[in-house]
PDB file with SEQRES, HELIX, SHEET and CRYST1 records, atoms N, CA, C and O in Angstrom:
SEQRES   1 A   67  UNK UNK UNK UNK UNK UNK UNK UNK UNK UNK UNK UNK UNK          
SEQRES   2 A   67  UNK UNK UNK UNK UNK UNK UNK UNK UNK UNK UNK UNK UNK          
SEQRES   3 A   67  UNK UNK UNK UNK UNK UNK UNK UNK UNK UNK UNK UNK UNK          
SEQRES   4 A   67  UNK UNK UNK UNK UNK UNK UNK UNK UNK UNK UNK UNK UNK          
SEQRES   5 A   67  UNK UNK UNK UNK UNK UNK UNK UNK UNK UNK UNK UNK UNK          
SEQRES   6 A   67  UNK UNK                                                      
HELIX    1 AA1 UNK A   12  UNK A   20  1                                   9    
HELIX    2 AA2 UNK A   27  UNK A   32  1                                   6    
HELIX    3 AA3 UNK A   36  UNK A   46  1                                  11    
HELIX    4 AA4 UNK A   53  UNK A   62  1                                  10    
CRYST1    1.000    1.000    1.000  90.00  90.00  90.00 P 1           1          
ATOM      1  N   UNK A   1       0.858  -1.164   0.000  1.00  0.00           N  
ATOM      2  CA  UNK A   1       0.000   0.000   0.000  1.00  0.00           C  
ATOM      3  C   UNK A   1       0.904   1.228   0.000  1.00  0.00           C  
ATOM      4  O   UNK A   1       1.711   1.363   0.919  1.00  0.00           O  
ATOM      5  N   UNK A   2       0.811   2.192  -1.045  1.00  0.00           N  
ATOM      6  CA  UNK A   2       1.558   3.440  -0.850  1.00  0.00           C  
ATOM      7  C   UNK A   2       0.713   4.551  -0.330  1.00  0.00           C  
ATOM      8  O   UNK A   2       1.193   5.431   0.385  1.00  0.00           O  
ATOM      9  N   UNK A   3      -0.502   4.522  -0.670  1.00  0.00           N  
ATOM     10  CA  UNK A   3      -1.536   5.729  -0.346  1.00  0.00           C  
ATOM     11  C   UNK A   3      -2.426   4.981   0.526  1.00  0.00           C  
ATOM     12  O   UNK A   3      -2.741   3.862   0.122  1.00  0.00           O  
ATOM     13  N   UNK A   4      -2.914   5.386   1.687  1.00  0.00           N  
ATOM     14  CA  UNK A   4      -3.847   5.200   2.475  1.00  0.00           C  
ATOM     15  C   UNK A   4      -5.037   6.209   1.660  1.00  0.00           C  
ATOM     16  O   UNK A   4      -5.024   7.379   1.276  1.00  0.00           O  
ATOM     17  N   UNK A   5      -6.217   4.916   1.614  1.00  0.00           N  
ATOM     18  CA  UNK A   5      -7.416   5.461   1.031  1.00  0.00           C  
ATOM     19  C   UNK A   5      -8.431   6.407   1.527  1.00  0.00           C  
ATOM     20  O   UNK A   5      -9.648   6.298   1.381  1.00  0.00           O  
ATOM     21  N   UNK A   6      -8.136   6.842   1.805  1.00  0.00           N  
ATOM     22  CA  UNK A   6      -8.797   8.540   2.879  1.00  0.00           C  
ATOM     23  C   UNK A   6      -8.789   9.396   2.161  1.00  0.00           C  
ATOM     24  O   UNK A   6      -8.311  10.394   2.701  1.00  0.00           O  
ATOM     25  N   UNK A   7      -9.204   9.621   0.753  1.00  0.00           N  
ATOM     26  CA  UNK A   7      -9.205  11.230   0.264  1.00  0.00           C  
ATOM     27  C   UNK A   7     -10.571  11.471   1.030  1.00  0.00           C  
ATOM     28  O   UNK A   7     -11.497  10.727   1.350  1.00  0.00           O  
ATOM     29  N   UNK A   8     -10.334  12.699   1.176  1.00  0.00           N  
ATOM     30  CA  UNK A   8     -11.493  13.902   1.619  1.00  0.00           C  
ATOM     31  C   UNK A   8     -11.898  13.101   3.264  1.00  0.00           C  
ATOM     32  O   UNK A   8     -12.999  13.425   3.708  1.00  0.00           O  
ATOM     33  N   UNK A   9     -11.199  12.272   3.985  1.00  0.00           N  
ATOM     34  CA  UNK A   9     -11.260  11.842   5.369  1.00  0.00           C  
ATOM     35  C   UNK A   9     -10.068  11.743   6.437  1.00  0.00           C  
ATOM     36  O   UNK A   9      -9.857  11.025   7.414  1.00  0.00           O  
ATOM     37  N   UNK A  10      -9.210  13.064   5.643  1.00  0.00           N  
ATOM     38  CA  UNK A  10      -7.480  12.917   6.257  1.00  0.00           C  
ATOM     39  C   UNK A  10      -7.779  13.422   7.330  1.00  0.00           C  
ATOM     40  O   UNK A  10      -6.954  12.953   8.114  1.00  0.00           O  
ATOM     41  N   UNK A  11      -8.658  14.308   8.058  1.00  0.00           N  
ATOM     42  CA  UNK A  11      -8.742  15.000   9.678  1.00  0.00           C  
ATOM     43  C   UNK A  11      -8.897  13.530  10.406  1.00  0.00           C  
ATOM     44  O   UNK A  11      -7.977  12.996  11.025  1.00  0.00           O  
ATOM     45  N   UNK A  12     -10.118  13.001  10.244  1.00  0.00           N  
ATOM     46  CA  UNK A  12     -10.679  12.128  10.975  1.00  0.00           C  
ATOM     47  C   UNK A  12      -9.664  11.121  10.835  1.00  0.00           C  
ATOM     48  O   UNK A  12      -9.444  10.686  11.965  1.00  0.00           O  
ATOM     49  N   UNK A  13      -8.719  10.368   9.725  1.00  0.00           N  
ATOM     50  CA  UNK A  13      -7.867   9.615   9.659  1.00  0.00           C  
ATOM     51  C   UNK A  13      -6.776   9.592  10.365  1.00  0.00           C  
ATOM     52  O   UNK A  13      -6.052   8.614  10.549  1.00  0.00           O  
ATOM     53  N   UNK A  14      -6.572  11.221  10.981  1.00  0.00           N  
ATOM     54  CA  UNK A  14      -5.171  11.566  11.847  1.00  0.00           C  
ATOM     55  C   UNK A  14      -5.586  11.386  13.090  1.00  0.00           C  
ATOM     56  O   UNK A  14      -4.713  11.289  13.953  1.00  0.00           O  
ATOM     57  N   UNK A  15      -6.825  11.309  13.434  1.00  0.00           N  
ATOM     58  CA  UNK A  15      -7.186  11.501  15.064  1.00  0.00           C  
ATOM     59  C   UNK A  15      -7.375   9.586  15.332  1.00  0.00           C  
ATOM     60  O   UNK A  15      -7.231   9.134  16.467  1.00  0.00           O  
ATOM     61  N   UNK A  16      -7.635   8.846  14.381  1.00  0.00           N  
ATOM     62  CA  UNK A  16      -6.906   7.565  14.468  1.00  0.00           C  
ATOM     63  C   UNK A  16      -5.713   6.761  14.670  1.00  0.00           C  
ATOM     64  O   UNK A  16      -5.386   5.744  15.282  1.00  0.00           O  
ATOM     65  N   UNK A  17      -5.007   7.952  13.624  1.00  0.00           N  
ATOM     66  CA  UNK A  17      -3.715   7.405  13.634  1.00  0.00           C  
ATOM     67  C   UNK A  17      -2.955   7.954  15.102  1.00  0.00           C  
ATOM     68  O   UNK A  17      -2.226   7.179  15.720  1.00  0.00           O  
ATOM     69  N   UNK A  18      -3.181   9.255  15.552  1.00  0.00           N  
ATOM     70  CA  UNK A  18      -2.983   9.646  17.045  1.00  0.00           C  
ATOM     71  C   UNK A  18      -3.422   8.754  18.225  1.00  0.00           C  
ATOM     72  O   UNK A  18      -2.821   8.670  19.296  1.00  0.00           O  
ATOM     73  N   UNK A  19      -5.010   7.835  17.747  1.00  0.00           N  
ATOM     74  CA  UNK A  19      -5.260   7.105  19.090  1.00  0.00           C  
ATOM     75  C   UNK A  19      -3.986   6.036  19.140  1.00  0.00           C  
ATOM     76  O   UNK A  19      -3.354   5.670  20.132  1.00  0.00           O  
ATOM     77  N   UNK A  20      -3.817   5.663  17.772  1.00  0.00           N  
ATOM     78  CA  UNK A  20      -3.039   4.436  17.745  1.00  0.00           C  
ATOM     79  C   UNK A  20      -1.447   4.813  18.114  1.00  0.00           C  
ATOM     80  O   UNK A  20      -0.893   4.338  19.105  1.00  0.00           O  
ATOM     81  N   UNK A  21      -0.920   5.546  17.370  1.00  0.00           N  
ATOM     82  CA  UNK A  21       0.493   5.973  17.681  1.00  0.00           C  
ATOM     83  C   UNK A  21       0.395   7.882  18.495  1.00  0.00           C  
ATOM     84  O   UNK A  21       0.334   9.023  18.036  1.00  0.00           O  
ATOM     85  N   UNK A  22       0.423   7.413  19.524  1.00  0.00           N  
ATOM     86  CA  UNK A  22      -0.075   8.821  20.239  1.00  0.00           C  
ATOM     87  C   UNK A  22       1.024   9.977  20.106  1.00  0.00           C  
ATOM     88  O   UNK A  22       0.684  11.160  20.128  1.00  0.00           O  
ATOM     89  N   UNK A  23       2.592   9.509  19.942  1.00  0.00           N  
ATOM     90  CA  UNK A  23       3.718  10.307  19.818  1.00  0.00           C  
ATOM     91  C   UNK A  23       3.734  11.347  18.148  1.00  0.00           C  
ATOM     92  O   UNK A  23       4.675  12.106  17.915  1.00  0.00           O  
ATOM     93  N   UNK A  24       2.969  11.241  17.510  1.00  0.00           N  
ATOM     94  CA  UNK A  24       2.740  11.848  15.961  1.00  0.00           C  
ATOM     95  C   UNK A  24       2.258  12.921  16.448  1.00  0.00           C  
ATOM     96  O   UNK A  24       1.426  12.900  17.355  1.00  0.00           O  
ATOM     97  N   UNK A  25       2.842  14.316  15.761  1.00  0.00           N  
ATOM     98  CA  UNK A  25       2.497  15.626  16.019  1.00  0.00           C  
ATOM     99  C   UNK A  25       1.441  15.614  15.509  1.00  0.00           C  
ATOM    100  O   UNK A  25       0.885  14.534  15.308  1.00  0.00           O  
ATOM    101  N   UNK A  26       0.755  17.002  15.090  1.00  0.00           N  
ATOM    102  CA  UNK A  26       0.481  17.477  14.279  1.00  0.00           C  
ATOM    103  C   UNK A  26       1.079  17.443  12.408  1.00  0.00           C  
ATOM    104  O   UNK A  26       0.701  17.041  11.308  1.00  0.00           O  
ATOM    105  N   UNK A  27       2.586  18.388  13.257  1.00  0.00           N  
ATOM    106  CA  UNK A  27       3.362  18.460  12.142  1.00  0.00           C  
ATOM    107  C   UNK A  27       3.560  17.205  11.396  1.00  0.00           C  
ATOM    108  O   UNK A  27       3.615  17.323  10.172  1.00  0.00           O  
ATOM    109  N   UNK A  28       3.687  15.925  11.942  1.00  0.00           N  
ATOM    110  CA  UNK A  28       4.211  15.032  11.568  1.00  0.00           C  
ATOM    111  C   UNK A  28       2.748  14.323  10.571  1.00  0.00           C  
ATOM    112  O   UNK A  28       3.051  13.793   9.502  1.00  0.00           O  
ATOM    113  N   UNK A  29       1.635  14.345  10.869  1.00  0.00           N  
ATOM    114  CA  UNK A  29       0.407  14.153  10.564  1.00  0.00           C  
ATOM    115  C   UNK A  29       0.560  14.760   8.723  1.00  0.00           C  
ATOM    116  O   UNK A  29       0.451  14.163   7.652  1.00  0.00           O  
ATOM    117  N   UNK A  30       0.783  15.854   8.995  1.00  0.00           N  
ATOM    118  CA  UNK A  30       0.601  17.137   8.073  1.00  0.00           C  
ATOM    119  C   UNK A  30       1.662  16.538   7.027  1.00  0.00           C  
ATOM    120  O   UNK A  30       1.410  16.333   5.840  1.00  0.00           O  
ATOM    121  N   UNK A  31       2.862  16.298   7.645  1.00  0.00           N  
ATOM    122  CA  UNK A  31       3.771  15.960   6.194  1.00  0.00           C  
ATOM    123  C   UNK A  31       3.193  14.333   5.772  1.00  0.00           C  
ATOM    124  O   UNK A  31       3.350  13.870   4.643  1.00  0.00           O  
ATOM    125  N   UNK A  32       2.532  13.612   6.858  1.00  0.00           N  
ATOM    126  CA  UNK A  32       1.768  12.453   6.361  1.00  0.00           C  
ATOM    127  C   UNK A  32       0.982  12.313   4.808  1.00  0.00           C  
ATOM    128  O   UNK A  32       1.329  11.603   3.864  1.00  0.00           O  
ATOM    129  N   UNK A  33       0.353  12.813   4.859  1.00  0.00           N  
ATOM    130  CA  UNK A  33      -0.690  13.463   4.391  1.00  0.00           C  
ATOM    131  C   UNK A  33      -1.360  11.943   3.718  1.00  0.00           C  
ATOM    132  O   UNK A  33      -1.614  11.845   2.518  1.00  0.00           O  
ATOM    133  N   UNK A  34      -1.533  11.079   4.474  1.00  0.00           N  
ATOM    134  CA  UNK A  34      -2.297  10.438   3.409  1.00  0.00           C  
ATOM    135  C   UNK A  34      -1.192   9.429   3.138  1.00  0.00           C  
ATOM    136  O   UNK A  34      -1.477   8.292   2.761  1.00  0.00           O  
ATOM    137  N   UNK A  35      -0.076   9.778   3.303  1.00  0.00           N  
ATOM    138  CA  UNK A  35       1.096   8.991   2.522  1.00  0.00           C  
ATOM    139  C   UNK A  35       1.190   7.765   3.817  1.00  0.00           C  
ATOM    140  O   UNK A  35       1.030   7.915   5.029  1.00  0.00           O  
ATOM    141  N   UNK A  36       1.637   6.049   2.717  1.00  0.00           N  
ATOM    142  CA  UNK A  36       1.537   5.225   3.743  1.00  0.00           C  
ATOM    143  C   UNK A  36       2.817   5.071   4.182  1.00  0.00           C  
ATOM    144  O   UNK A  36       3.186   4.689   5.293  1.00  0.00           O  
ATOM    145  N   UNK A  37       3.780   5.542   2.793  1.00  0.00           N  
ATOM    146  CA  UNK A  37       5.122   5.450   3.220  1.00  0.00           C  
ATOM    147  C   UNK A  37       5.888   6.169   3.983  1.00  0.00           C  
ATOM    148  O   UNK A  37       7.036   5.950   4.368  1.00  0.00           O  
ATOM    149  N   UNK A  38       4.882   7.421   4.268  1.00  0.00           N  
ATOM    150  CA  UNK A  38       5.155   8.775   5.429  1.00  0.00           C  
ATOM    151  C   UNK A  38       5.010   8.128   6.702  1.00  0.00           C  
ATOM    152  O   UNK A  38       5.741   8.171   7.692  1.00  0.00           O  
ATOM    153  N   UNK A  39       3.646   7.361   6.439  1.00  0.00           N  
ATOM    154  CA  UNK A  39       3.402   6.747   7.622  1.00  0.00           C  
ATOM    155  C   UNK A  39       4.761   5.849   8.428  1.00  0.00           C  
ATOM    156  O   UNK A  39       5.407   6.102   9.446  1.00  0.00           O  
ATOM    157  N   UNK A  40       4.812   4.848   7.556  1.00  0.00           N  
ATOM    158  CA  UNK A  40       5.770   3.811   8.087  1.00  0.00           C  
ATOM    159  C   UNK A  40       6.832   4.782   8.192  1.00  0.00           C  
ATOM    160  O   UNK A  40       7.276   4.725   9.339  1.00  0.00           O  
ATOM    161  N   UNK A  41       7.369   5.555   7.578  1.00  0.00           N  
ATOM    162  CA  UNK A  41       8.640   6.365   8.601  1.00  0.00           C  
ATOM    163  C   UNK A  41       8.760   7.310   9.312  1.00  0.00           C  
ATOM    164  O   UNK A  41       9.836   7.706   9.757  1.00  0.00           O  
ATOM    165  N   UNK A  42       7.443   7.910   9.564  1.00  0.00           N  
ATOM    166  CA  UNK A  42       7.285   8.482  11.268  1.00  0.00           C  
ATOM    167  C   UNK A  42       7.067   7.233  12.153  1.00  0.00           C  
ATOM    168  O   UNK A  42       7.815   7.159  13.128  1.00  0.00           O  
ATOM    169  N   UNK A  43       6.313   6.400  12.006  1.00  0.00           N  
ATOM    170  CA  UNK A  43       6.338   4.971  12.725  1.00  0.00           C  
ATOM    171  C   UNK A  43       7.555   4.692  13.351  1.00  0.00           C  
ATOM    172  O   UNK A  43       7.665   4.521  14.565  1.00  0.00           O  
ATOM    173  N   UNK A  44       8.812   4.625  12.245  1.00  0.00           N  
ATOM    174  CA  UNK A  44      10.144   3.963  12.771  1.00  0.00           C  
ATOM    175  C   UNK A  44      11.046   5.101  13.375  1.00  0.00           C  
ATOM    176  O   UNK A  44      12.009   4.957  14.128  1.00  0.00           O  
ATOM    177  N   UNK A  45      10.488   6.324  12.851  1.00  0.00           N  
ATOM    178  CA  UNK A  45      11.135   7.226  13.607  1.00  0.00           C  
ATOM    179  C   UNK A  45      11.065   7.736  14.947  1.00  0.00           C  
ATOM    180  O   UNK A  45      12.068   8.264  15.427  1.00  0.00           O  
ATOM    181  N   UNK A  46      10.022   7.645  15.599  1.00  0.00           N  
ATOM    182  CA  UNK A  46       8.974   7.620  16.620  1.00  0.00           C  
ATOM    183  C   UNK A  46       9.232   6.379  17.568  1.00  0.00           C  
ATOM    184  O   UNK A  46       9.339   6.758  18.734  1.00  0.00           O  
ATOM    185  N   UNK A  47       9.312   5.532  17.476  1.00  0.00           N  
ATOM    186  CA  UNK A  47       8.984   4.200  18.015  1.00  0.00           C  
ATOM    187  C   UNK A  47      10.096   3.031  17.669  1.00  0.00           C  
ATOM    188  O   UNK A  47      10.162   1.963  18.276  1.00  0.00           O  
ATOM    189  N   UNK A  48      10.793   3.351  16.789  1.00  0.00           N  
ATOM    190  CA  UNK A  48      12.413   2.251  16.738  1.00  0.00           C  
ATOM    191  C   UNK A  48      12.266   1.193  16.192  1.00  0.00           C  
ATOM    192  O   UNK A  48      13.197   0.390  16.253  1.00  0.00           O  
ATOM    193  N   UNK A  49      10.909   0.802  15.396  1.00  0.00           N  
ATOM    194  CA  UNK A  49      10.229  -0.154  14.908  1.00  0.00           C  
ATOM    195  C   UNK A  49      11.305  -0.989  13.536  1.00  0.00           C  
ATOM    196  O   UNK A  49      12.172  -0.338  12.954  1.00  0.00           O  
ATOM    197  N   UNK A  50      11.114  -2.024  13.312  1.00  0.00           N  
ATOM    198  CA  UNK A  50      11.691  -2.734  11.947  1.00  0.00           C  
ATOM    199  C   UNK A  50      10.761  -2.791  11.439  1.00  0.00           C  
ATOM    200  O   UNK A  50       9.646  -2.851  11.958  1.00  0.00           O  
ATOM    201  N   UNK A  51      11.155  -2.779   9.792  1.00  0.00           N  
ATOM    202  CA  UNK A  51      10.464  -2.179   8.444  1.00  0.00           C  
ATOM    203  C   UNK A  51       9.515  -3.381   9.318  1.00  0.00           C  
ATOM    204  O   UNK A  51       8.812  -3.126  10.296  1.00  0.00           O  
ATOM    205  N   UNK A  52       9.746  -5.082   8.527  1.00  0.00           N  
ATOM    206  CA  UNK A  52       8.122  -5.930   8.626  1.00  0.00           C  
ATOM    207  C   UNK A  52       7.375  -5.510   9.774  1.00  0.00           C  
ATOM    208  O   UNK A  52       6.159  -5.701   9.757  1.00  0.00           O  
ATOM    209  N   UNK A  53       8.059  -4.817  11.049  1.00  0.00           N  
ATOM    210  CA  UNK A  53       7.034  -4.732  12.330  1.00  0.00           C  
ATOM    211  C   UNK A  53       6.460  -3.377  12.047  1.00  0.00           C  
ATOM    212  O   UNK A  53       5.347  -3.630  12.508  1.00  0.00           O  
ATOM    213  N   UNK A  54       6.400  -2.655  11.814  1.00  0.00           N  
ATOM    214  CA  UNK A  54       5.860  -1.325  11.276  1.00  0.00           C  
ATOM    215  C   UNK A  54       4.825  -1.909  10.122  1.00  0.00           C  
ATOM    216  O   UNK A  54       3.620  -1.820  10.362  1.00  0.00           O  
ATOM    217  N   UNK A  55       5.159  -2.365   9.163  1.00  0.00           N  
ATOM    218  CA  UNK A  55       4.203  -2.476   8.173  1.00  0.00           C  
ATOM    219  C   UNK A  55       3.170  -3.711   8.547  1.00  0.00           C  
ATOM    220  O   UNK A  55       2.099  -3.777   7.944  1.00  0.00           O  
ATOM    221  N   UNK A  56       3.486  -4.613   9.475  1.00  0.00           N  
ATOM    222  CA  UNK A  56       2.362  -5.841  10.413  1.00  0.00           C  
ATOM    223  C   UNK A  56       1.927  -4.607  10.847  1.00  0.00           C  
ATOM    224  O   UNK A  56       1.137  -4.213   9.989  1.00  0.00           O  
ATOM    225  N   UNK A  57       2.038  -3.689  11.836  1.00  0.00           N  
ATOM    226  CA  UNK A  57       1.832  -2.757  12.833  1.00  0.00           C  
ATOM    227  C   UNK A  57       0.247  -2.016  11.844  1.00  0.00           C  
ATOM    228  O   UNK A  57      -0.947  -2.202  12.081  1.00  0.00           O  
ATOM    229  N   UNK A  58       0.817  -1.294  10.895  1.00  0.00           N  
ATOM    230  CA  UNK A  58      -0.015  -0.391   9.940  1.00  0.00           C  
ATOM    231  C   UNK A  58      -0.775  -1.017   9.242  1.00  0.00           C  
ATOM    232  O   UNK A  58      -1.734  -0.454   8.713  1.00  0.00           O  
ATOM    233  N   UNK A  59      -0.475  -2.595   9.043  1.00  0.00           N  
ATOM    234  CA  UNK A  59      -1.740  -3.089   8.331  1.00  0.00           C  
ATOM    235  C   UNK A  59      -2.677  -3.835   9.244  1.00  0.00           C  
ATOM    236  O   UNK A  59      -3.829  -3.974   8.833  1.00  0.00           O  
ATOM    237  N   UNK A  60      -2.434  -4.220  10.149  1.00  0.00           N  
ATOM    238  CA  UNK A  60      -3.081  -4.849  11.503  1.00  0.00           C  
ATOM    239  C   UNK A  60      -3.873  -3.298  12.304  1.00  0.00           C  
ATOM    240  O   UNK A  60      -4.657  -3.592  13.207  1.00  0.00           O  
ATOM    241  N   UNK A  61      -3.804  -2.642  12.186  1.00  0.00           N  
ATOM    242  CA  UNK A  61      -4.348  -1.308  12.498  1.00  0.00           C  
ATOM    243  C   UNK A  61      -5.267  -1.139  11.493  1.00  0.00           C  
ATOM    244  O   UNK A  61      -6.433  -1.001  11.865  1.00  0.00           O  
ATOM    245  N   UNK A  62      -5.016  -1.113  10.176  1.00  0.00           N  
ATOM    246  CA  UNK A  62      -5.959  -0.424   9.065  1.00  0.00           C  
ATOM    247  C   UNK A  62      -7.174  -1.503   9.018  1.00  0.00           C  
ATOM    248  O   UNK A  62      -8.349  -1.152   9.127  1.00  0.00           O  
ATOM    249  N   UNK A  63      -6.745  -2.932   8.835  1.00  0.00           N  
ATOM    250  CA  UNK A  63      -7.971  -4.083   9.007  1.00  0.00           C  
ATOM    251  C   UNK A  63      -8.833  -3.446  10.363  1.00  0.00           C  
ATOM    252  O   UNK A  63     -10.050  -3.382  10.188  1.00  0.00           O  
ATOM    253  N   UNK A  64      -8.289  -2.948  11.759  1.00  0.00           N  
ATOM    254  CA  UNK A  64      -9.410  -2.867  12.576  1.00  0.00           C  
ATOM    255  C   UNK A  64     -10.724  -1.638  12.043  1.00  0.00           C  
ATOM    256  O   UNK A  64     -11.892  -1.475  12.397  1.00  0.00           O  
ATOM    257  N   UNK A  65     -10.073  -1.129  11.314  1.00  0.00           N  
ATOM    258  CA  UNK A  65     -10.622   0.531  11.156  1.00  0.00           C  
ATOM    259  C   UNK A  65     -12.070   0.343  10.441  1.00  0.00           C  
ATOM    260  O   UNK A  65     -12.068  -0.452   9.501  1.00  0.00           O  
ATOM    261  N   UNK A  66     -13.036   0.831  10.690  1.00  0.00           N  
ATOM    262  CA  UNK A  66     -14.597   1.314  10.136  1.00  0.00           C  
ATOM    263  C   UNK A  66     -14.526   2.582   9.364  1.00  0.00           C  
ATOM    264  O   UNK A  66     -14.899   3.624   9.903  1.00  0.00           O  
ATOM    265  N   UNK A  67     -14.039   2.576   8.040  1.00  0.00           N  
ATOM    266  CA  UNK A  67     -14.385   4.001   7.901  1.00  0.00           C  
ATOM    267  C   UNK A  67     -15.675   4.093   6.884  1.00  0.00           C  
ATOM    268  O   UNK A  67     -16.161   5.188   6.602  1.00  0.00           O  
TER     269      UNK A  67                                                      
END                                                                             
């Protein structure tokens, strides 16, 4: 996955991604934008994570999600 499928649901998508990884700014949200590969490297930057445990991490997260 390179793009997380959230056009026009990126607010509500960040206040998820905050419940889940609570250390993500704002700022860090913002250069996200949607991006999955932004994602996974605030993930490892944040949290010290290895690539497969970050990307288990982000896809084991996205399966729980209702959007």
């Amino acid at each position: 996955m390179t793009h997380l499928p959230v056009e026009g649901n990126w607010k509500q998508v960040k206040g998820k991604i905050k419940e889940q990884w609570g250390r993500h700014t704002d700022d860090d949200l913002d250069v996200i934008d949607g991006k999955c590969d932004q994602l996974e490297g605030k993930i490892q930057e944040r949290y010290g994570y290895a690539k497969d445990h970050r990307t288990k991490d982000i896809d084991d997260w996205y399966r729980r999600q209702t959007w």
